[in-house]
Backbone as CSV, one residue per row, in Angstrom:
resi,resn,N_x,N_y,N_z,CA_x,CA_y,CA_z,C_x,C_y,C_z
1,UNK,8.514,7.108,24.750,7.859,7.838,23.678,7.368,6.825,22.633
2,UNK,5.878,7.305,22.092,5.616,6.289,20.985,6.019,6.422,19.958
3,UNK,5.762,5.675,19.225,6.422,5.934,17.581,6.003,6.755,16.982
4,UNK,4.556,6.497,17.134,3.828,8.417,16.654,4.345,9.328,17.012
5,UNK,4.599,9.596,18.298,5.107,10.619,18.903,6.409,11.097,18.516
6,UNK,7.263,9.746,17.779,8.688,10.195,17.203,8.671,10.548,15.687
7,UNK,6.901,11.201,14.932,6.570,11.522,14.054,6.716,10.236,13.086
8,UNK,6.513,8.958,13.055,6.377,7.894,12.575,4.578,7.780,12.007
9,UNK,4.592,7.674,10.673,3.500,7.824,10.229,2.874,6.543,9.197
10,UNK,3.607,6.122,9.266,3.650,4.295,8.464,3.459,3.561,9.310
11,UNK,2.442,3.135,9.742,2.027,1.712,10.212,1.472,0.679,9.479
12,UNK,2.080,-0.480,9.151,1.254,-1.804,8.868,0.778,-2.687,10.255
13,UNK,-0.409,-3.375,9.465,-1.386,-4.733,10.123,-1.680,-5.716,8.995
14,UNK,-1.635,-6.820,9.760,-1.664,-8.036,9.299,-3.172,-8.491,9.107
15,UNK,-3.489,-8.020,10.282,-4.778,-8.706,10.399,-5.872,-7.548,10.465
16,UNK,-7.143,-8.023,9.656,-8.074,-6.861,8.800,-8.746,-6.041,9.936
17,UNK,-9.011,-7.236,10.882,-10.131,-6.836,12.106,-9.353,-5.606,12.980
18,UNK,-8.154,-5.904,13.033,-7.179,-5.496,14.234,-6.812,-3.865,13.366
19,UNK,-6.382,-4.276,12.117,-6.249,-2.576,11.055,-7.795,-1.550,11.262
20,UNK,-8.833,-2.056,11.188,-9.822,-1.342,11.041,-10.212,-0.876,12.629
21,UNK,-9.815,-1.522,13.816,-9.852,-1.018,14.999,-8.942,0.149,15.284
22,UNK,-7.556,-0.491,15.240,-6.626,0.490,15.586,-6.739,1.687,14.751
23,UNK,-7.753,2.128,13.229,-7.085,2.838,12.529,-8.690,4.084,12.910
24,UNK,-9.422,3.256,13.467,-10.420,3.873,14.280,-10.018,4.521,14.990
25,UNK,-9.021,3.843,16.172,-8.680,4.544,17.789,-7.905,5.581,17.551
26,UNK,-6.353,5.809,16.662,-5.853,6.214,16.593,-5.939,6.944,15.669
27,UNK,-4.702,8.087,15.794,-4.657,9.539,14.512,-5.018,9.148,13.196
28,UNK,-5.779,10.133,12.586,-6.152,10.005,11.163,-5.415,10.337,9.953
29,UNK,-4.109,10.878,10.664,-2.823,10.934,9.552,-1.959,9.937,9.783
30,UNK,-2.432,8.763,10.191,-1.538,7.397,9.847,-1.949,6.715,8.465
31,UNK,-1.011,6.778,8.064,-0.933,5.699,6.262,-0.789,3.989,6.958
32,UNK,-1.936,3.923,6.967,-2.148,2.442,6.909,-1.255,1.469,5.934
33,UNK,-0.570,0.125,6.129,-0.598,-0.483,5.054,-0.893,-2.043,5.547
34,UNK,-1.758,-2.632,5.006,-1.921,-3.419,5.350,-1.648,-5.161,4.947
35,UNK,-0.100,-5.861,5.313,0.896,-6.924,5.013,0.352,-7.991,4.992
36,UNK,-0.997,-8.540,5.727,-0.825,-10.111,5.493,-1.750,-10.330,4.400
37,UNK,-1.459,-11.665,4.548,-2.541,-12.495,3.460,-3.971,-11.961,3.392
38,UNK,-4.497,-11.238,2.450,-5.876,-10.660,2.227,-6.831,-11.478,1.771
39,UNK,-7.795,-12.042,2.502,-9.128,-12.328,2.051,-10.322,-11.270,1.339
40,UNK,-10.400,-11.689,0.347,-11.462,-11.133,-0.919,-12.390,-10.483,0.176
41,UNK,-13.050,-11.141,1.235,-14.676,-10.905,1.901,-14.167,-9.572,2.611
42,UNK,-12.647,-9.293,3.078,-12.023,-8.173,4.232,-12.058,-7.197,3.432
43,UNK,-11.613,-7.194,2.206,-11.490,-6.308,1.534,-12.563,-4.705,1.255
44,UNK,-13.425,-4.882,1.749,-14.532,-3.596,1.747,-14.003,-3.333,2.862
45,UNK,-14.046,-4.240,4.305,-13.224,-3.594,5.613,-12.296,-2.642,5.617
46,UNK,-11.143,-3.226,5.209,-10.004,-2.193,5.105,-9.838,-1.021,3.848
47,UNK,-10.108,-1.401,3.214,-9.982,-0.392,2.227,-10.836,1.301,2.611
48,UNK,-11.318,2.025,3.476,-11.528,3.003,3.684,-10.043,3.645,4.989
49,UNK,-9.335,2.784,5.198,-8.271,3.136,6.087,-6.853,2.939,5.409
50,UNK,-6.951,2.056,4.479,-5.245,1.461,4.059,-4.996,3.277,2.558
51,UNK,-3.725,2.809,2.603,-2.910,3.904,2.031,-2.372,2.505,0.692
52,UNK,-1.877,1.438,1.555,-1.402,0.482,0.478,-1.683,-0.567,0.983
53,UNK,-2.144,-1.787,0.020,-1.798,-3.264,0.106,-0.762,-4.101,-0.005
54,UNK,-0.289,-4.440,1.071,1.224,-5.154,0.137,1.457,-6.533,-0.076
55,UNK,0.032,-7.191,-0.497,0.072,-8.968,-0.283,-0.932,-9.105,-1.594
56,UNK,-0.951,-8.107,-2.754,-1.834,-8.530,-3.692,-0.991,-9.776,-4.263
57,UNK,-1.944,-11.011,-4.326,-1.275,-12.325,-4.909,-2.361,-13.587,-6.082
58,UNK,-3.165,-12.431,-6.419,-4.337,-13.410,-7.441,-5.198,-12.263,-8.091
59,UNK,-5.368,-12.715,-9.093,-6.192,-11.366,-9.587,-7.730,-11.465,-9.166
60,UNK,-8.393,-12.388,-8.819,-9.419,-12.457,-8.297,-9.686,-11.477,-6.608
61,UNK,-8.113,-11.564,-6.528,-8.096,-10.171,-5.156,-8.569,-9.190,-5.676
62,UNK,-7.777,-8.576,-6.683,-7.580,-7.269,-7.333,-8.652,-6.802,-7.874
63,UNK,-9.478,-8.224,-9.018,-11.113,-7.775,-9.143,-11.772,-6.783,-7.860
64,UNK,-11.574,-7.478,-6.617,-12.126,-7.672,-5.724,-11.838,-6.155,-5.304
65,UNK,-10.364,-6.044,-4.994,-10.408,-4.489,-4.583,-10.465,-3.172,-5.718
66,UNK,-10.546,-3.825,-7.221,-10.878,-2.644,-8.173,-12.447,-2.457,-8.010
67,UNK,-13.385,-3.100,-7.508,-14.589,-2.936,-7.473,-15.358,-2.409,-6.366
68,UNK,-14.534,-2.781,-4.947,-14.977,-2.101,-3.798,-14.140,-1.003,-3.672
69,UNK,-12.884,-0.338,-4.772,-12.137,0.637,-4.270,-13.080,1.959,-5.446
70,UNK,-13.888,1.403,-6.478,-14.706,2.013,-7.758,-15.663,2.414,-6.787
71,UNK,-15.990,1.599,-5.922,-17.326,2.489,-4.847,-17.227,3.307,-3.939
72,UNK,-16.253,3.154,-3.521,-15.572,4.278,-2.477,-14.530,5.613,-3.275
73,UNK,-14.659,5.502,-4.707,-14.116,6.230,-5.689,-12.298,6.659,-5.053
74,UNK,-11.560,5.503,-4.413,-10.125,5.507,-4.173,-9.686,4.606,-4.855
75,UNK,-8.050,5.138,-5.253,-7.003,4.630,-6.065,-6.363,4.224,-4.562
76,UNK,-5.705,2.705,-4.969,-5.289,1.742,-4.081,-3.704,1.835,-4.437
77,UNK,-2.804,1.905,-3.662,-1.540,1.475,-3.887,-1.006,-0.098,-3.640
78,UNK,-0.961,-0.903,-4.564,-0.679,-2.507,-3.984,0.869,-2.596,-4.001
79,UNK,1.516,-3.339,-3.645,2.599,-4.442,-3.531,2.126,-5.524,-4.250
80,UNK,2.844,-6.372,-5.299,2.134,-7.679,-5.732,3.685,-8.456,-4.908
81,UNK,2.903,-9.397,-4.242,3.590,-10.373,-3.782,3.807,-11.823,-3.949
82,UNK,5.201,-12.086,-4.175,5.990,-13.388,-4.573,6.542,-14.453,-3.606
83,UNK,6.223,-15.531,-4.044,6.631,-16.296,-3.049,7.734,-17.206,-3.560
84,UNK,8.972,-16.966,-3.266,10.421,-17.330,-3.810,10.951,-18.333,-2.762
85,UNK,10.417,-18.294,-2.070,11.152,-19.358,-0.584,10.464,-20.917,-1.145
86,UNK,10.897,-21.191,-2.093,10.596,-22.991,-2.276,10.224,-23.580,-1.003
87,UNK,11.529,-23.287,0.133,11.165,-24.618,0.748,9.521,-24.606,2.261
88,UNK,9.342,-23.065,1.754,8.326,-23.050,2.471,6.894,-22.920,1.726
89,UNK,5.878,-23.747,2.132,4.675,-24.427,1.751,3.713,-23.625,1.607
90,UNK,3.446,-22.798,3.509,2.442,-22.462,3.599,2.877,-20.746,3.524
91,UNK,3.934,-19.982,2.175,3.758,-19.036,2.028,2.675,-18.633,0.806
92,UNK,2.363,-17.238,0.922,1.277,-17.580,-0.267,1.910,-16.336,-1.325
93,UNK,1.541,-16.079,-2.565,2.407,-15.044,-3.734,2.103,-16.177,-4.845
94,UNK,3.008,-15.172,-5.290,3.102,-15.206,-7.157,4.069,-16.085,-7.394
95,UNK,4.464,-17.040,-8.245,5.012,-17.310,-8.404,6.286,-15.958,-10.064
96,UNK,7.747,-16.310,-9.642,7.926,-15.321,-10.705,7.600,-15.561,-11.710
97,UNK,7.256,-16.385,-12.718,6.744,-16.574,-14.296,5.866,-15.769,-14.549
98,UNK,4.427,-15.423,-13.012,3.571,-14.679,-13.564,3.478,-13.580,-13.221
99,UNK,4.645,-12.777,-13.108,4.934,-11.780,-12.656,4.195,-10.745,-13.910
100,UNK,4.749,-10.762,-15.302,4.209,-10.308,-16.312,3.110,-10.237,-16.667
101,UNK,2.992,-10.776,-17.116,1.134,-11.414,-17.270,0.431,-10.945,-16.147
102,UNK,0.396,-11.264,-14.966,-0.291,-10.954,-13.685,0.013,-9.194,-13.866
103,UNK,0.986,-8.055,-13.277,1.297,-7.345,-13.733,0.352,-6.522,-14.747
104,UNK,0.359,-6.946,-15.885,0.126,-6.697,-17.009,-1.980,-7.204,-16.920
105,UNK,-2.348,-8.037,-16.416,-3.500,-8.149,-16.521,-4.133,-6.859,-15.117
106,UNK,-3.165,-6.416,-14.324,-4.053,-5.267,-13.105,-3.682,-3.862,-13.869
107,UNK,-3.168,-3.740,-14.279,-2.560,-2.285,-15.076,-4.206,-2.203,-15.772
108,UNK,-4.896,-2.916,-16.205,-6.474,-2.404,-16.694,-7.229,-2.230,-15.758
109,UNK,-6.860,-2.236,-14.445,-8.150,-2.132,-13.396,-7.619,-0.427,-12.827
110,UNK,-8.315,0.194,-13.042,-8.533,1.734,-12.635,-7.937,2.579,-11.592
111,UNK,-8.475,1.396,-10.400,-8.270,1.722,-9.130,-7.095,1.249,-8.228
112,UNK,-6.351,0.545,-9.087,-5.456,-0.236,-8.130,-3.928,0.282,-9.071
113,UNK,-3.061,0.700,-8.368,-2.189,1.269,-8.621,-0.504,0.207,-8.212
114,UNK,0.132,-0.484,-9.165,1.318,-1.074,-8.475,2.663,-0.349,-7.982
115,UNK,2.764,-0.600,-7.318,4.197,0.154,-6.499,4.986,-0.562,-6.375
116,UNK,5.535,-2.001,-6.601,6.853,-2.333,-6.574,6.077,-3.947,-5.962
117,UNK,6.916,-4.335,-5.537,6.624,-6.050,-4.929,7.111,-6.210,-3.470
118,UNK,6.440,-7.153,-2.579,6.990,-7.628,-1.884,7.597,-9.215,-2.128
119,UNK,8.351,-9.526,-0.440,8.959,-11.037,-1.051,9.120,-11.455,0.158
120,UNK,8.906,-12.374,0.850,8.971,-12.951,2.259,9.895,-13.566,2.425
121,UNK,11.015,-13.479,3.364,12.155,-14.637,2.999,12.086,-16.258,3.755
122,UNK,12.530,-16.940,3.532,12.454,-18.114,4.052,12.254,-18.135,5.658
123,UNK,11.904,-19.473,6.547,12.130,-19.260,7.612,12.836,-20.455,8.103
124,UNK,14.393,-19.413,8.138,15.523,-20.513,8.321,16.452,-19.646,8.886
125,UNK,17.589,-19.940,9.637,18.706,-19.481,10.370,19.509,-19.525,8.879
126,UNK,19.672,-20.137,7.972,20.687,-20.524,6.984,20.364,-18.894,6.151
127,UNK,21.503,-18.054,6.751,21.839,-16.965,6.305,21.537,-16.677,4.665
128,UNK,22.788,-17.728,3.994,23.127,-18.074,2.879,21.375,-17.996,2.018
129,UNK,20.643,-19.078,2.495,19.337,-18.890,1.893,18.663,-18.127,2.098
130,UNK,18.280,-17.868,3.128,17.708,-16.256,2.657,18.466,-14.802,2.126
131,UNK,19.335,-14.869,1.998,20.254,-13.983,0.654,20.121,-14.592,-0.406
132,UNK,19.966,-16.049,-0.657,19.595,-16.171,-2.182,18.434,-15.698,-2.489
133,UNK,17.084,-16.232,-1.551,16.232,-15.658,-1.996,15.279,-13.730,-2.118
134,UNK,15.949,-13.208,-1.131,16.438,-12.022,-1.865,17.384,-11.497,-2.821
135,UNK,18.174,-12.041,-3.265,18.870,-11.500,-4.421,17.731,-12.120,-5.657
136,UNK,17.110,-12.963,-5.401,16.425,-13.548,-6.620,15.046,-12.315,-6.977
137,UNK,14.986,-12.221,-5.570,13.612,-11.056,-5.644,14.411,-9.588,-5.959
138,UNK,15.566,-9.366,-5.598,15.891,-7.948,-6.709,16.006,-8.186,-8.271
139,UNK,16.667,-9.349,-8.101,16.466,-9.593,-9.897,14.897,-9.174,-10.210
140,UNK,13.790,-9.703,-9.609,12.918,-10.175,-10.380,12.183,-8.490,-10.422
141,UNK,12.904,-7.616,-9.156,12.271,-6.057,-9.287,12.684,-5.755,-10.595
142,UNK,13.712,-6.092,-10.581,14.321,-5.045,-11.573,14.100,-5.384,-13.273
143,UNK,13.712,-6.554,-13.268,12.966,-7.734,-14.309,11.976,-6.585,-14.593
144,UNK,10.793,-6.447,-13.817,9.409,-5.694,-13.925,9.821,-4.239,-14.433
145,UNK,10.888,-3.762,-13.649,10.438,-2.057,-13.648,11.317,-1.834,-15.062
146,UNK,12.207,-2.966,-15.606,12.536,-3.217,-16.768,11.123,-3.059,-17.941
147,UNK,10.419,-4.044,-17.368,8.998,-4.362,-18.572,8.053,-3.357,-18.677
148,UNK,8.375,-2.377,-17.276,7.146,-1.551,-16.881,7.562,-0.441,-17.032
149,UNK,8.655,0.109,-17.742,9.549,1.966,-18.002,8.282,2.749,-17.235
150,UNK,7.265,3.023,-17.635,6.529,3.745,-17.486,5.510,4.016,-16.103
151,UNK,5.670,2.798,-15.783,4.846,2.681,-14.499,5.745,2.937,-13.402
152,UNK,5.010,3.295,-11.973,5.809,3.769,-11.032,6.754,2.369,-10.057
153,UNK,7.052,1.843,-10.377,7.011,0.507,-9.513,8.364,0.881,-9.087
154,UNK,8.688,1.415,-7.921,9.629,1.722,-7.016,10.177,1.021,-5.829
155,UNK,9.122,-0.110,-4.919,9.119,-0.537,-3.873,9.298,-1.786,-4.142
156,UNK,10.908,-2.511,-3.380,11.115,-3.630,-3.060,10.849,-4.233,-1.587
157,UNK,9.744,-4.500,-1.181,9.545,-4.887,0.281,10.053,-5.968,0.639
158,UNK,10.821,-6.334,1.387,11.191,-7.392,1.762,12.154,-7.429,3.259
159,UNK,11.958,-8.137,3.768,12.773,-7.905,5.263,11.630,-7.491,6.343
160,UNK,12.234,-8.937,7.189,11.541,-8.587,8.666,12.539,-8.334,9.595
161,UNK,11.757,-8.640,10.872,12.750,-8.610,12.135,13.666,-9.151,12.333
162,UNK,13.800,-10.628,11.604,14.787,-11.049,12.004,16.226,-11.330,10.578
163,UNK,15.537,-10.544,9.663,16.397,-10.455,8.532,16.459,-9.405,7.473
164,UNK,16.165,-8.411,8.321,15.934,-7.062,7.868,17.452,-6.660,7.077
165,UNK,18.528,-6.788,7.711,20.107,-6.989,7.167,20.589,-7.228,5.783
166,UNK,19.942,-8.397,5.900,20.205,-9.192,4.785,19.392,-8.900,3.459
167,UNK,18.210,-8.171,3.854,17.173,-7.682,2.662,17.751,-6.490,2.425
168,UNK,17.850,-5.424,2.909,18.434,-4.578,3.169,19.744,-4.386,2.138
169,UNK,20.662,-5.306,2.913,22.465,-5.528,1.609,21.636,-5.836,0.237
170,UNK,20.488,-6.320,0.015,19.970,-7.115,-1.301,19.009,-5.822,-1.833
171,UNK,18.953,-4.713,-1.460,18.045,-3.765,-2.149,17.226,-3.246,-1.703
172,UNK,16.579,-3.746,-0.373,15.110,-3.378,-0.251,15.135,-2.023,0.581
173,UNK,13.849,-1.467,-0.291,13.881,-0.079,0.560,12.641,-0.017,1.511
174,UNK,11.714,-1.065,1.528,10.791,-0.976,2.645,11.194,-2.548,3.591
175,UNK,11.412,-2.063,4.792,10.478,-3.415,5.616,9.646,-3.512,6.129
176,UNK,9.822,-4.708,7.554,8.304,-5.099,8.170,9.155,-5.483,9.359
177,UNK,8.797,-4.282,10.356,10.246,-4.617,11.524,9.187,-4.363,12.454
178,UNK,8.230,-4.835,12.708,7.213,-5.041,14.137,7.821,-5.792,15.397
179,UNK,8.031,-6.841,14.989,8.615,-8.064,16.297,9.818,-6.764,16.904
180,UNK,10.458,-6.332,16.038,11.787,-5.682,16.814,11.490,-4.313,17.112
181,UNK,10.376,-3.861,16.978,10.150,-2.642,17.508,9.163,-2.411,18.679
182,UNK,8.232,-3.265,18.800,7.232,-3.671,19.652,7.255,-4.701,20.844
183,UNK,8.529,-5.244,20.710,8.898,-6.500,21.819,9.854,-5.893,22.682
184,UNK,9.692,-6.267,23.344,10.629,-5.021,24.559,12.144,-6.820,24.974
């Protein structure tokens, strides 16, 4: 049985080309969300299929999707995403300092709506570190929805396949469990 079929209605994609196909082929009551790294140019692509973004990480994105989401007259649900894993290079996010400020500069764009943060955890077997760096990313939720009383910011995303556990004991109420649901 598919996952649809087990009334599963949340699907994320990573990749823009692959979201705007599948969201073609398949049922039109799937809530898209779409996790990886977003390029500014994709952004008219997906945005007639996604439900949420969960990799907003520059406001030059956010320009980007308050202006193509003003033409298609839809309110966007984002994730702003942080990148807390020091020892990895090629993750991309926010750093936390500009959590506020950043935050605080999309709350004027119309169309784009924040829902909470994501946080990628390291990519390491060392348990220990990736529990630090989720516990650092509940602090830093709870930092925001501290600054933000009023706004809806509910969603701590964090946790994949292979450390869904550990995000999980640390708060998070969404993951990103593809590898372990799709790999036989």
């Amino acid at each position: 049985m598919s996952y649809y079929e087990a009334e599963e209605r949340i699907f994320g994609e990573n990749h823009a080309k692959e979201l705007v196909e599948k969201a073609k082929q398949l049922p039109h009551d799937i809530q898209w969300h779409f996790i990886g790294h977003l390029q500014r140019n994709k952004v008219k692509d997906i945005l007639p299929y996604v439900s949420m973004i969960q990799s907003l990480d520059n406001i030059a994105l956010a320009q980007v999707i308050e202006k193509e989401a003003n033409k298609i007259d839809k309110q966007v649900d984002v994730l702003v995403e942080f990148h807390l894993a020091e020892d990895d290079l090629n993750k991309t996010g926010l750093a936390k300092e500009e959590a506020i400020p950043f935050i605080t500069q999309c709350l004027d764009l119309k169309h784009i709506h924040i829902k909470g943060i994501m946080v990628m955890g390291p990519h390491t077997e060392d348990k220990e570190k990736i529990a630090s760096v989720f516990e650092e990313a509940s602090r830093l939720f709870h930092q925001i929805r501290e600054a933000f009383p009023e706004e809806d910011i509910r969603i701590l995303s964090m946790g994949m396949s292979d450390d869904y556990p550990i995000a999980l004991s640390h708060g998070s109420n969404m993951v990103r469990i593809g590898t372990y649901l799709f790999t036989e």
